[in-house]
N, C-alpha and C positions, 0 to 999 in steps of 0.2 A: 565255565561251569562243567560238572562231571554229569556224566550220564547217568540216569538211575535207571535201574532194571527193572522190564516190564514184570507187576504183578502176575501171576501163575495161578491159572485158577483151573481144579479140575473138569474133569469132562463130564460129569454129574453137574456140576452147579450150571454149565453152559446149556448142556441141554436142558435144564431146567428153564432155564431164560429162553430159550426159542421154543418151550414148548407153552410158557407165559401168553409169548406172543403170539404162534399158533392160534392158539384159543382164543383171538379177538382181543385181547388187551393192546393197548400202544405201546411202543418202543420206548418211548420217555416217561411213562408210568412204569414198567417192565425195571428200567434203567434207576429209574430214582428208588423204588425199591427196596432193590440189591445192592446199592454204592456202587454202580458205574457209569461210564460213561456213556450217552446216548450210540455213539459213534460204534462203539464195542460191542455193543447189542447188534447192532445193526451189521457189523459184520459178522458175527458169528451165526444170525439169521440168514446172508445170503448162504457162507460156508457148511449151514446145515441144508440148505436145501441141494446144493453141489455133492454134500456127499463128501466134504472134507473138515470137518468138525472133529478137532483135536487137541490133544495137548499140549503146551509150550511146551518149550526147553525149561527142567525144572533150576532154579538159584538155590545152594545151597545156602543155610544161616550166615554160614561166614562173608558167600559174597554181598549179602542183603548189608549185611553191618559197614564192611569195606566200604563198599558202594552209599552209604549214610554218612559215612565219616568222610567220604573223602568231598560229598555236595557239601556237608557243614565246614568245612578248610577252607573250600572256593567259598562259601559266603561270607568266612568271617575275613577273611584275607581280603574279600570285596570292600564291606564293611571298615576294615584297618584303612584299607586305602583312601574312603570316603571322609573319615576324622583324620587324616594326615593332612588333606586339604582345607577341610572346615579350620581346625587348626592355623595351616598355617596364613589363612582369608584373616581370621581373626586378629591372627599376631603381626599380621602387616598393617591393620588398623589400628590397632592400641599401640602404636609408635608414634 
């Protein structure tokens, strides 16, 4: 399987989410909200109170596409290999 590239979200929406949570809201309220993950929340809450709340490494369009194409290869390649064997289960029973 290929790696996908972590989504990039600017430093506006983040500090939005730790300031969600700030204010008494929960992390998995906060998280289900905005489409992410509890986990993400939760780290860019401690990294805002550290003082290191930032921006990823930005993905240009082309690597996002690359990096789509190249997960959808590895699955259908998976996929081909799963019907090669269902195949040939079958064809060694109808003999």
């Amino acid at each position: 399987m290929q790696k996908i590239p972590k989504r990039v979200y600017t430093l506006e929406f983040k500090e939005q989410a730790v300031k969600r949570v700030q204010s008494g809201r929960s992390i998995a309220s906060v998280a289900r909200e905005m489409g992410l993950v509890e986990q993400t929340v939760r780290n860019w809450v401690r990294r805002s109170e550290a003082g290191k709340l930032e921006v990823g490494k930005a993905v240009t369009p082309e690597e996002m596409e690359l990096s789509r194409l190249r997960a959808e290869v590895a699955e259908l390649r998976e996929e081909n290999s799963i019907l090669r064997k269902a195949t040939a289960y079958f064809a060694r029973d109808a003999l």
